[in-house]
Backbone atoms as SQL, in Angstrom:
CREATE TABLE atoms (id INTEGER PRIMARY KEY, chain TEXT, resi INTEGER, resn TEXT, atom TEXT, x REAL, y REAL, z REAL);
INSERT INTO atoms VALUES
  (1, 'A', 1, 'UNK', 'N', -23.622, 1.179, -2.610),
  (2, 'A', 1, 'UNK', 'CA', -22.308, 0.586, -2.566),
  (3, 'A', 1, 'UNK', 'C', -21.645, 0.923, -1.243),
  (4, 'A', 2, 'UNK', 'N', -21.045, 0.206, -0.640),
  (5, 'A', 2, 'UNK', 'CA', -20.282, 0.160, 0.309),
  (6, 'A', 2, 'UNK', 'C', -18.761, -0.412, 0.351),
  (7, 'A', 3, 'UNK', 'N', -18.053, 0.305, 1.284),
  (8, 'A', 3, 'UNK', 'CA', -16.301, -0.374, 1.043),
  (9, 'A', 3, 'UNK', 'C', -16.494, -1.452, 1.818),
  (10, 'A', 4, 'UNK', 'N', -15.670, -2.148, 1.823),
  (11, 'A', 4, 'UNK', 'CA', -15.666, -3.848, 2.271),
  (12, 'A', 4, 'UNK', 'C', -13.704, -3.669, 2.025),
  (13, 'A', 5, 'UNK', 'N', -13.784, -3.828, 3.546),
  (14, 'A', 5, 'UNK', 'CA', -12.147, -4.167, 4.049),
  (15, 'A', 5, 'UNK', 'C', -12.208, -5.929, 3.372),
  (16, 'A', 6, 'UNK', 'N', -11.069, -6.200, 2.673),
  (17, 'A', 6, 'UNK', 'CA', -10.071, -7.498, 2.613),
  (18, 'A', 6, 'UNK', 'C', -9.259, -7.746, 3.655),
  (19, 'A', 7, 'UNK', 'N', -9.433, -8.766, 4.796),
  (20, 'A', 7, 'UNK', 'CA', -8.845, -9.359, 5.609),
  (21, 'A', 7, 'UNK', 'C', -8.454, -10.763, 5.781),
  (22, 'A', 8, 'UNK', 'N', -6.803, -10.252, 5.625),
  (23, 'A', 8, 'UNK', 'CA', -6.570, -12.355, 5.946),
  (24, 'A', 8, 'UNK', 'C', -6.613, -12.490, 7.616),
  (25, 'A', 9, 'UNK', 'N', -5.919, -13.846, 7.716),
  (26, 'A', 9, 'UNK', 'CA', -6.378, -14.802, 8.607),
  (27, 'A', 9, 'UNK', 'C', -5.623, -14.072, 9.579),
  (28, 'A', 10, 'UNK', 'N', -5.092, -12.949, 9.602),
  (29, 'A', 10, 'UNK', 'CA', -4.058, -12.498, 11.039),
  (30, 'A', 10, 'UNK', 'C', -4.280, -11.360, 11.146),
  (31, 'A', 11, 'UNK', 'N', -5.537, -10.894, 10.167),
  (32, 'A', 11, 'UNK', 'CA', -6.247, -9.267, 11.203),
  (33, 'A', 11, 'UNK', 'C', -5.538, -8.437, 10.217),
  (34, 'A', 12, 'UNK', 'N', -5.065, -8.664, 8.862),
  (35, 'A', 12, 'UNK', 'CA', -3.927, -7.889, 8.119),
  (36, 'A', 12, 'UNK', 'C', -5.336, -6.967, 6.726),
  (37, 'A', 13, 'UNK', 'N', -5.548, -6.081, 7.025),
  (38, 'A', 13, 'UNK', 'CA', -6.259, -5.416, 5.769),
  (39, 'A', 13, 'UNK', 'C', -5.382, -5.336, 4.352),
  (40, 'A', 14, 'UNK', 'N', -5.789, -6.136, 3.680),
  (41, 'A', 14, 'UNK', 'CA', -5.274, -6.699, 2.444),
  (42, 'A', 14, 'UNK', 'C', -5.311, -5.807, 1.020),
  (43, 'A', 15, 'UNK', 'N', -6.737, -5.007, 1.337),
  (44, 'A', 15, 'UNK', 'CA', -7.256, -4.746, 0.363),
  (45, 'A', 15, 'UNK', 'C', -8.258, -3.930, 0.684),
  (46, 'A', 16, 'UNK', 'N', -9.371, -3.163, -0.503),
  (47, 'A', 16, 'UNK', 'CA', -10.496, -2.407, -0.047),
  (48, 'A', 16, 'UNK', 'C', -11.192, -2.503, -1.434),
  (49, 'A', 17, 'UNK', 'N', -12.497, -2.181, -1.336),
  (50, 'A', 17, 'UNK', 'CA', -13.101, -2.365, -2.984),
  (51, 'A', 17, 'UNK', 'C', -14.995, -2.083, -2.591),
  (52, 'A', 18, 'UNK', 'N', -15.398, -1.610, -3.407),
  (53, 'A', 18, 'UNK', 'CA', -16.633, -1.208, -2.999),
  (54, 'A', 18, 'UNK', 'C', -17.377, -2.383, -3.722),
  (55, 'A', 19, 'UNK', 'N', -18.718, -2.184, -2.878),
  (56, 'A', 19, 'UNK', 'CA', -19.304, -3.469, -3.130),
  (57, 'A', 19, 'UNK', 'C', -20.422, -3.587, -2.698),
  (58, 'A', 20, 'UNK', 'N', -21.633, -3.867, -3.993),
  (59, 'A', 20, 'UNK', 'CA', -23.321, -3.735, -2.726),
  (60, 'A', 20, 'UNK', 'C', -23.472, -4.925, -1.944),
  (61, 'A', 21, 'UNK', 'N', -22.982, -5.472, -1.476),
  (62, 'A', 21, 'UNK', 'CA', -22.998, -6.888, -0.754),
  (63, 'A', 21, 'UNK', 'C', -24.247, -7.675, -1.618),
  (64, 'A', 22, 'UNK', 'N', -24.317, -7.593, -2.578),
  (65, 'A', 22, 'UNK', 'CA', -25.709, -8.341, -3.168),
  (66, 'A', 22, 'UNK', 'C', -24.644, -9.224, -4.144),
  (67, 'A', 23, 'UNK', 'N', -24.540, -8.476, -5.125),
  (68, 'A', 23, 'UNK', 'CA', -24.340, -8.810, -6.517),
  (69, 'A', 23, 'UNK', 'C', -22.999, -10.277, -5.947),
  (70, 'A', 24, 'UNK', 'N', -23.114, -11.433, -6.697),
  (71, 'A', 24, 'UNK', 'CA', -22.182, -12.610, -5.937),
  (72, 'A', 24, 'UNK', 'C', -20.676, -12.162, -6.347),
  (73, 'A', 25, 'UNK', 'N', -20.015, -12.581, -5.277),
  (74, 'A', 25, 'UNK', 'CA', -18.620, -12.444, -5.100),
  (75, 'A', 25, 'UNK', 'C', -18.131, -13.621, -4.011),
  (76, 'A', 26, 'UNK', 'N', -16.771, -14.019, -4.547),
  (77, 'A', 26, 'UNK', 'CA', -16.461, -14.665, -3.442),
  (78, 'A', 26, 'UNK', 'C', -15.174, -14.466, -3.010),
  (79, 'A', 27, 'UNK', 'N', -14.825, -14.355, -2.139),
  (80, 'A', 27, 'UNK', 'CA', -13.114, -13.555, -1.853),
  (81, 'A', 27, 'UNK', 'C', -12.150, -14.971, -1.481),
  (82, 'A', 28, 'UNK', 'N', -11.128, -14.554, -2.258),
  (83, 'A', 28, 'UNK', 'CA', -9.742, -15.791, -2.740),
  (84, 'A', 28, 'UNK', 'C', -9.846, -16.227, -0.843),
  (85, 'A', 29, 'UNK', 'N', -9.457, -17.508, -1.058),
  (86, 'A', 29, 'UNK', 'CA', -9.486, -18.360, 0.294),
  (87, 'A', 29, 'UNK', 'C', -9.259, -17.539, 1.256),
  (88, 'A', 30, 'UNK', 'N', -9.178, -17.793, 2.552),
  (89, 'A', 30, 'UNK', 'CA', -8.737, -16.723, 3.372),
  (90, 'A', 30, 'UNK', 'C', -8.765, -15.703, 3.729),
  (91, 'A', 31, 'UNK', 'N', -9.573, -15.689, 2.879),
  (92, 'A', 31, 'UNK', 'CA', -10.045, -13.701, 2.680),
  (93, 'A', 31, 'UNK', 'C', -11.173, -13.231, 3.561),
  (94, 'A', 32, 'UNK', 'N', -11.314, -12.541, 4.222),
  (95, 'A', 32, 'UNK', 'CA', -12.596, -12.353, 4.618),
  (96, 'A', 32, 'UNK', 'C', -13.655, -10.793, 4.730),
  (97, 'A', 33, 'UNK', 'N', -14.636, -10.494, 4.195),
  (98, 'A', 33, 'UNK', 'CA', -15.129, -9.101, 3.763),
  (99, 'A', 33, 'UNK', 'C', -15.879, -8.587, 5.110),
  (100, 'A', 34, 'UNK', 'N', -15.167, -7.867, 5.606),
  (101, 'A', 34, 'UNK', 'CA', -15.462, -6.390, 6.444),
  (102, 'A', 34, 'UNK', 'C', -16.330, -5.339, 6.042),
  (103, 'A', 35, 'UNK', 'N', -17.275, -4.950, 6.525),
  (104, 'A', 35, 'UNK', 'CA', -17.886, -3.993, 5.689),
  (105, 'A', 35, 'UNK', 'C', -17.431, -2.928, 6.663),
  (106, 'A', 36, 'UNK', 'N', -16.745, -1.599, 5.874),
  (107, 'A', 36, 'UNK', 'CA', -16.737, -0.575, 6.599),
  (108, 'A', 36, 'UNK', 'C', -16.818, 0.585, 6.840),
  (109, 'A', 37, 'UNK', 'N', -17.978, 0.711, 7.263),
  (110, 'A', 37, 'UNK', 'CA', -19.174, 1.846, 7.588),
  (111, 'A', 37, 'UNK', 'C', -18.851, 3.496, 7.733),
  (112, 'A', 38, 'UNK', 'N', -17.478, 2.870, 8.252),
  (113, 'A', 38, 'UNK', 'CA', -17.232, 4.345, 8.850),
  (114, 'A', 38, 'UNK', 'C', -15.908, 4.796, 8.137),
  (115, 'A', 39, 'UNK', 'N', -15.306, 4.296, 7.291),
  (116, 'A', 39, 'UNK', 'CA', -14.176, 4.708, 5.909),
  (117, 'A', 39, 'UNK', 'C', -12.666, 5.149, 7.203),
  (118, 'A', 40, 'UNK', 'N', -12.977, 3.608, 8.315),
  (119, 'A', 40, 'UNK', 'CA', -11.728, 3.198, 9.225),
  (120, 'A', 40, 'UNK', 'C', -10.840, 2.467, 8.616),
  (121, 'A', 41, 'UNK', 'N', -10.783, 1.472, 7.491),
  (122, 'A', 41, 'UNK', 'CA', -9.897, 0.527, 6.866),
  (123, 'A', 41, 'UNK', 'C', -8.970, 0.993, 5.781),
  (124, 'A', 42, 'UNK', 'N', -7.568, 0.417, 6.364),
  (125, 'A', 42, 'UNK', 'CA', -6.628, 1.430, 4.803),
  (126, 'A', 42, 'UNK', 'C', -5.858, -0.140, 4.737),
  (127, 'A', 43, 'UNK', 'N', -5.524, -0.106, 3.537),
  (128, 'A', 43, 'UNK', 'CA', -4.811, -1.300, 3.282),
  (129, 'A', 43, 'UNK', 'C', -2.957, -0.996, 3.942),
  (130, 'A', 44, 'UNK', 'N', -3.140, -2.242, 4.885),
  (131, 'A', 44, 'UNK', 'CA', -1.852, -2.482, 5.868),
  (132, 'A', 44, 'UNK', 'C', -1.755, -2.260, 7.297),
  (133, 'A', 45, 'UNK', 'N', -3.446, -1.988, 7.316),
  (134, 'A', 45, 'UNK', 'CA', -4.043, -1.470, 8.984),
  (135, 'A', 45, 'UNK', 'C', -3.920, -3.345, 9.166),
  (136, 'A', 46, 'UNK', 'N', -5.169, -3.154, 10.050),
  (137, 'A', 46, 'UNK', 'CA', -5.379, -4.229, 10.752),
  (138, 'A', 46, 'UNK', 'C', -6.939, -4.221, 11.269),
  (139, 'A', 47, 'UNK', 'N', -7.428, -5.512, 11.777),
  (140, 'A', 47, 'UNK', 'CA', -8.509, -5.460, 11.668),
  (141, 'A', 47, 'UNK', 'C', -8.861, -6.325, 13.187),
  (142, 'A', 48, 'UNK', 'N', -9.474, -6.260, 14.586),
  (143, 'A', 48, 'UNK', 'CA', -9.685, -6.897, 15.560),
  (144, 'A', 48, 'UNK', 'C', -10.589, -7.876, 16.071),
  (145, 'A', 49, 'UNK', 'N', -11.460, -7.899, 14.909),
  (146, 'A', 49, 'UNK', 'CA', -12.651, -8.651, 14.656),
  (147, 'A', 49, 'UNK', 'C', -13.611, -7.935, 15.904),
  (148, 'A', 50, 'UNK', 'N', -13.395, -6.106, 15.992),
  (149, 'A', 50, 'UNK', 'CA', -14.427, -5.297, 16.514),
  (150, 'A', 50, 'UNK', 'C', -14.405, -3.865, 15.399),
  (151, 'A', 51, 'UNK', 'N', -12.697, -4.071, 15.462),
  (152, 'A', 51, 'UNK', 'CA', -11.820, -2.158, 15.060),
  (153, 'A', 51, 'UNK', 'C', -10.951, -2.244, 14.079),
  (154, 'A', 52, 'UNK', 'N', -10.997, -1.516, 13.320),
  (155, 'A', 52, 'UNK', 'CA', -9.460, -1.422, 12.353),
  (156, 'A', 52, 'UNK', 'C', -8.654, -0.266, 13.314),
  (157, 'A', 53, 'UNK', 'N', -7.586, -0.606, 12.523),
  (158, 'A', 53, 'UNK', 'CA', -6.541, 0.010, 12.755),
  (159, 'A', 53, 'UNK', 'C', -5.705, 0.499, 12.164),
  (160, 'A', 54, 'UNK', 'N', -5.157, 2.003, 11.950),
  (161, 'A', 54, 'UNK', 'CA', -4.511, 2.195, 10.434),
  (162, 'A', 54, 'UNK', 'C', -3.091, 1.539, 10.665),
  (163, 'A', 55, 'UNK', 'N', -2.228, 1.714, 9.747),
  (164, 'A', 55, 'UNK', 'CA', -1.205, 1.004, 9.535),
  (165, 'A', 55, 'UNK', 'C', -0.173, 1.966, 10.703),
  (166, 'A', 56, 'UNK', 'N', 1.009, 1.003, 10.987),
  (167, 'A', 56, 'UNK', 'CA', 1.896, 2.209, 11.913),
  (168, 'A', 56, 'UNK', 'C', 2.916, 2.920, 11.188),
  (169, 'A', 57, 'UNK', 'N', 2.949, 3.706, 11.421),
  (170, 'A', 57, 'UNK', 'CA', 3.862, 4.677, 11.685),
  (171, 'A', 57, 'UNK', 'C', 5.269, 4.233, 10.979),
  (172, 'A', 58, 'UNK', 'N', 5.732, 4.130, 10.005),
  (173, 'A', 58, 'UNK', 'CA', 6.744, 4.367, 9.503),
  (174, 'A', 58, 'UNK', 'C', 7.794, 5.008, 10.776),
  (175, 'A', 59, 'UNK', 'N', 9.133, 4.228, 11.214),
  (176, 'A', 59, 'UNK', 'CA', 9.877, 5.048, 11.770),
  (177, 'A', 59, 'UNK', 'C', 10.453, 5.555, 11.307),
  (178, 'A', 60, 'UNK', 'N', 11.217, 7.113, 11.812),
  (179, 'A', 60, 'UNK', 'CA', 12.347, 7.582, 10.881),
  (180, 'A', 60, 'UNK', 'C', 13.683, 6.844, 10.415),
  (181, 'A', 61, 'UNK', 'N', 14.054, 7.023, 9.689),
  (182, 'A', 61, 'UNK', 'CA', 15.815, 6.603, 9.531),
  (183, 'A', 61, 'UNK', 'C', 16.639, 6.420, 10.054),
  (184, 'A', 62, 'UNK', 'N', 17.409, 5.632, 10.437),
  (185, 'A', 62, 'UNK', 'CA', 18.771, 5.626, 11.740),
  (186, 'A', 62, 'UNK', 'C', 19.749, 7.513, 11.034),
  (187, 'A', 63, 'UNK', 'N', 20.251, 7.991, 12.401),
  (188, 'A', 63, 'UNK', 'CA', 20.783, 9.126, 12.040),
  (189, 'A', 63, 'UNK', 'C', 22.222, 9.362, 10.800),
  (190, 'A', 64, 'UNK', 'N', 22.079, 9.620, 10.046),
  (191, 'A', 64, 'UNK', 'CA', 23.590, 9.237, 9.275),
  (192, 'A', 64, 'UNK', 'C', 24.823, 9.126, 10.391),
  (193, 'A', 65, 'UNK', 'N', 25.504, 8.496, 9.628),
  (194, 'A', 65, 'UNK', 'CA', 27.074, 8.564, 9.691),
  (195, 'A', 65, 'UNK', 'C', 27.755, 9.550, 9.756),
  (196, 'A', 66, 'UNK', 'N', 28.978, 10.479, 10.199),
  (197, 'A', 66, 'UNK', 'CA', 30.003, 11.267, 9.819),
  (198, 'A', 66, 'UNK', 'C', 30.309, 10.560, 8.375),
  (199, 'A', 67, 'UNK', 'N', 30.460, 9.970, 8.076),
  (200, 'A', 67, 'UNK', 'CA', 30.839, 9.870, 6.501),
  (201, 'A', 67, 'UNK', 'C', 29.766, 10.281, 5.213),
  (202, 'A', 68, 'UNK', 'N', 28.947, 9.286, 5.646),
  (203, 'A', 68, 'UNK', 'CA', 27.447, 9.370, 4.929),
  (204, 'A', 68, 'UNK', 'C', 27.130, 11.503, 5.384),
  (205, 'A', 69, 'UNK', 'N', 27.352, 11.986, 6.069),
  (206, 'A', 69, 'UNK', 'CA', 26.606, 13.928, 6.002),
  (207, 'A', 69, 'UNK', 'C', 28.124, 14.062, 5.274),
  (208, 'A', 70, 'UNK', 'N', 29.439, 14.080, 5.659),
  (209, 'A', 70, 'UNK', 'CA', 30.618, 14.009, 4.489),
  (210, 'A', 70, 'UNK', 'C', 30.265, 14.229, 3.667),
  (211, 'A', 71, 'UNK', 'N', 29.650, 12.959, 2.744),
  (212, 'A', 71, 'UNK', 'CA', 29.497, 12.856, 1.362),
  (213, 'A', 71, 'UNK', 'C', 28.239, 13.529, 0.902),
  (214, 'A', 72, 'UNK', 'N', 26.828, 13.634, 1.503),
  (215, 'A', 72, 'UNK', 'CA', 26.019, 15.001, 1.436),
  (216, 'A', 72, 'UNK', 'C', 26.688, 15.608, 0.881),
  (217, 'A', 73, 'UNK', 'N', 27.283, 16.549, 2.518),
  (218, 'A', 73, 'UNK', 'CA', 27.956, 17.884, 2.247),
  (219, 'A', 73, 'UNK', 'C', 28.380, 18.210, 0.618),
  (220, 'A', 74, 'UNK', 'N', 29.022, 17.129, 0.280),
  (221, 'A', 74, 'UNK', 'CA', 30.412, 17.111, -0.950),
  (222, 'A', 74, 'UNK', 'C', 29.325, 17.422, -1.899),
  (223, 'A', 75, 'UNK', 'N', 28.572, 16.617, -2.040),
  (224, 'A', 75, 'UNK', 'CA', 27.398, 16.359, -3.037),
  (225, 'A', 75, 'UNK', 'C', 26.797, 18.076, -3.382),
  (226, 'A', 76, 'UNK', 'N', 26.331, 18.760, -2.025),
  (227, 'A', 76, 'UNK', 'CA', 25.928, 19.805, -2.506),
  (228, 'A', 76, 'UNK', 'C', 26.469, 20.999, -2.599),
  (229, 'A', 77, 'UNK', 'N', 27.984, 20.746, -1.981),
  (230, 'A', 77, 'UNK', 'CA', 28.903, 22.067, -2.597),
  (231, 'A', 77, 'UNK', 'C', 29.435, 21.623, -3.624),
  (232, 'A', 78, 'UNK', 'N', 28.708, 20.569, -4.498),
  (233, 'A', 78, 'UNK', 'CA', 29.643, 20.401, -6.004),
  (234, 'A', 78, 'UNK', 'C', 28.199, 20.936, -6.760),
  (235, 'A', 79, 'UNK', 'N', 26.896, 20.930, -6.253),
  (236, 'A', 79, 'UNK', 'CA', 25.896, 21.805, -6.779),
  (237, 'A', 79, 'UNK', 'C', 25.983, 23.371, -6.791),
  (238, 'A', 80, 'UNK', 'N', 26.423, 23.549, -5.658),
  (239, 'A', 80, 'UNK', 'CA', 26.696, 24.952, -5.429),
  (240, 'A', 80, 'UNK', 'C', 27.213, 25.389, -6.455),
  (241, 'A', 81, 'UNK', 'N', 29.127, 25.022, -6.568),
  (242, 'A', 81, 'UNK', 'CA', 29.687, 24.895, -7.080),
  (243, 'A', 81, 'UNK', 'C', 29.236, 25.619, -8.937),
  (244, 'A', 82, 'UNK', 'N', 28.747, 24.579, -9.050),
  (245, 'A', 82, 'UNK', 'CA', 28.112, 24.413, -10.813),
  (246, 'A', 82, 'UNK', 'C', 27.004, 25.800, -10.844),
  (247, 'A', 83, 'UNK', 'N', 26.228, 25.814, -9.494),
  (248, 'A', 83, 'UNK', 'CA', 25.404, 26.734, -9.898),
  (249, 'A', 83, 'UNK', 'C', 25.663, 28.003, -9.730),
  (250, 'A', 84, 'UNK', 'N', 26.889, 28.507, -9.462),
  (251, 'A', 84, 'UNK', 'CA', 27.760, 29.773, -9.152),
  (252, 'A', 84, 'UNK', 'C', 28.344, 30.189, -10.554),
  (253, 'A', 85, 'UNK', 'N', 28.486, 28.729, -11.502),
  (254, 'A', 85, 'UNK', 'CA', 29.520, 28.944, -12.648),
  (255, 'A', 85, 'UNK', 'C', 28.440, 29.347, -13.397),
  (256, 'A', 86, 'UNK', 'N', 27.018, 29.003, -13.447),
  (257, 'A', 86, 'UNK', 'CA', 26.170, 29.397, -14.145),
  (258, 'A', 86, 'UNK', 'C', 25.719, 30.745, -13.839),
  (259, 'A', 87, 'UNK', 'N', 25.935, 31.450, -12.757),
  (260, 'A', 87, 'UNK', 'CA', 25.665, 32.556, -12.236),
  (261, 'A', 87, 'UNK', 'C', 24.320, 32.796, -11.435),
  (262, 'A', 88, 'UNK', 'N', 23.866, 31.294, -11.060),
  (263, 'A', 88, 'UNK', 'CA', 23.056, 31.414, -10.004),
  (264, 'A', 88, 'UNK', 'C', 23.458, 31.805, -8.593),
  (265, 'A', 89, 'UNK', 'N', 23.505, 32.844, -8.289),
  (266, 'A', 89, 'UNK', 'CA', 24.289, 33.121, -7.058),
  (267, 'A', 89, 'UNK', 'C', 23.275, 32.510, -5.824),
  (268, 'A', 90, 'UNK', 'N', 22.413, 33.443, -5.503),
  (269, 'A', 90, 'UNK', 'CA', 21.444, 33.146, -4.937),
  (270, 'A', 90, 'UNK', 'C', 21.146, 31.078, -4.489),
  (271, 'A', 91, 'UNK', 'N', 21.010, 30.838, -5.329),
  (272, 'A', 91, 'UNK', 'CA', 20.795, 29.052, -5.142),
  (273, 'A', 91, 'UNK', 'C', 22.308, 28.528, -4.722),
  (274, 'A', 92, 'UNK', 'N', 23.058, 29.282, -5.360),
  (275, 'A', 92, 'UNK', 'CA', 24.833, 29.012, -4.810),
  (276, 'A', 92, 'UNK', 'C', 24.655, 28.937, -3.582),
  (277, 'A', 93, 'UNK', 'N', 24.507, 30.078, -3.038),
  (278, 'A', 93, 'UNK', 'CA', 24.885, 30.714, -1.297),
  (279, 'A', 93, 'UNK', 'C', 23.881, 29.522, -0.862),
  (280, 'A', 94, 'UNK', 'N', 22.333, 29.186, -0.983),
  (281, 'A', 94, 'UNK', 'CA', 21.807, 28.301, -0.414),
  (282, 'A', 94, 'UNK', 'C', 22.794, 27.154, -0.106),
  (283, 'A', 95, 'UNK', 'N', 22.783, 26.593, -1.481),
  (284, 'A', 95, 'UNK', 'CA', 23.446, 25.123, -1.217),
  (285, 'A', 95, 'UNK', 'C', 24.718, 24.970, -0.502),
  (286, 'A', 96, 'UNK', 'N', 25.595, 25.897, -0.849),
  (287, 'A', 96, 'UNK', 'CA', 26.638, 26.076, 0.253),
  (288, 'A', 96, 'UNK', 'C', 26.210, 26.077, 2.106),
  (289, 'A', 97, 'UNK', 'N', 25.048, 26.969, 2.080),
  (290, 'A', 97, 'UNK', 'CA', 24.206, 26.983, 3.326),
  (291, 'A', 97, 'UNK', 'C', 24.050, 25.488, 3.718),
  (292, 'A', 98, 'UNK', 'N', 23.754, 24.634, 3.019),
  (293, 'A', 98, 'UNK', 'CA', 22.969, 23.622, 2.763),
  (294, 'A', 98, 'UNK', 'C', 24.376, 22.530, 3.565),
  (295, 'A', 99, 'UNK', 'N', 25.312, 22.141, 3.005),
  (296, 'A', 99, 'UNK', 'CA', 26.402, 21.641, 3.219),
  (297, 'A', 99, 'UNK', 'C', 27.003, 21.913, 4.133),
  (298, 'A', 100, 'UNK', 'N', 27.076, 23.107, 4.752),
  (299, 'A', 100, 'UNK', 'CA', 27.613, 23.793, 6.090),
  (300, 'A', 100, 'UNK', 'C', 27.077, 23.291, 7.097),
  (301, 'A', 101, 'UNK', 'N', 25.441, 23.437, 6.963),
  (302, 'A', 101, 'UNK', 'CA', 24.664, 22.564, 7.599),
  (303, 'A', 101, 'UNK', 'C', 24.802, 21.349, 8.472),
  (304, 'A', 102, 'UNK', 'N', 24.712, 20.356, 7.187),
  (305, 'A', 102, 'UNK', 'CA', 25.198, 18.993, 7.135),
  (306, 'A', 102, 'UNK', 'C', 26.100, 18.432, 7.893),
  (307, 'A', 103, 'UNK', 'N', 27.342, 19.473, 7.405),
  (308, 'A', 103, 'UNK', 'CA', 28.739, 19.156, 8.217),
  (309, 'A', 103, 'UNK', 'C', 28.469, 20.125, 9.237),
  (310, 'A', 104, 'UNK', 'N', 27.603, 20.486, 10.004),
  (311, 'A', 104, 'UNK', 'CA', 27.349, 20.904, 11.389),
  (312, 'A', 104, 'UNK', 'C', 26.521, 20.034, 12.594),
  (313, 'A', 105, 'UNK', 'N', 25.801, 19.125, 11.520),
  (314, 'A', 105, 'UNK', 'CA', 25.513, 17.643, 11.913),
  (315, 'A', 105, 'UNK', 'C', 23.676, 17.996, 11.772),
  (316, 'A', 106, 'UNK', 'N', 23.060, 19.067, 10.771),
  (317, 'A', 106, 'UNK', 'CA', 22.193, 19.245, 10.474),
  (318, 'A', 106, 'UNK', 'C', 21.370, 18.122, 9.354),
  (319, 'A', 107, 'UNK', 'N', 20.545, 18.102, 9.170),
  (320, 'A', 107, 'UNK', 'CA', 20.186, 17.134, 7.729),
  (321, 'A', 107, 'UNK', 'C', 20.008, 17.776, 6.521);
């Protein structure tokens, strides 16, 4: 058995599925089976009709707002908060840590 990349018509790895290239199969229109040898194909790479390519890179997040770390902050000195009344001190002082943070322009 071997993996066999799913590729549509724009180099897009669709899919992956093992497969002895014998037994009949036929892949939905457009489709076309990659065999790949070397366990290079992840579904959302890409494919060059030489190389795959894994998928990119997720960018990070635009940086919050002053309002948006605000409301953080609020969020986890109302955890704090609760967990002080319970007598978690220890996780208190964190989350307070935590919010100070925030509103220091930390994440």
């Amino acid at each position: 058995m071997f993996i066999y990349a799913h590729v549509d018509g724009s180099g897009n790895v669709v899919n992956r599925a093992r497969w002895d290239g014998v037994t009949p199969y036929t892949p939905p229109e457009g489709i076309a089976l990659i065999q790949d040898t070397n366990g290079e194909s992840w579904i959302g790479g890409t494919w060059d009709g030489a190389n795959f390519s894994p998928m990119p890179a997720t960018p990070p997040p635009p940086p919050l707002t002053q309002e948006q770390r605000e409301a953080q902050a609020i969020q986890f000195q109302m955890q704090s908060d609760a967990a002080r009344k319970l007598g978690l001190t220890a996780k208190a002082d964190a989350l307070g840590a935590q919010a100070q943070s925030i509103l220091a322009g930390g994440s």
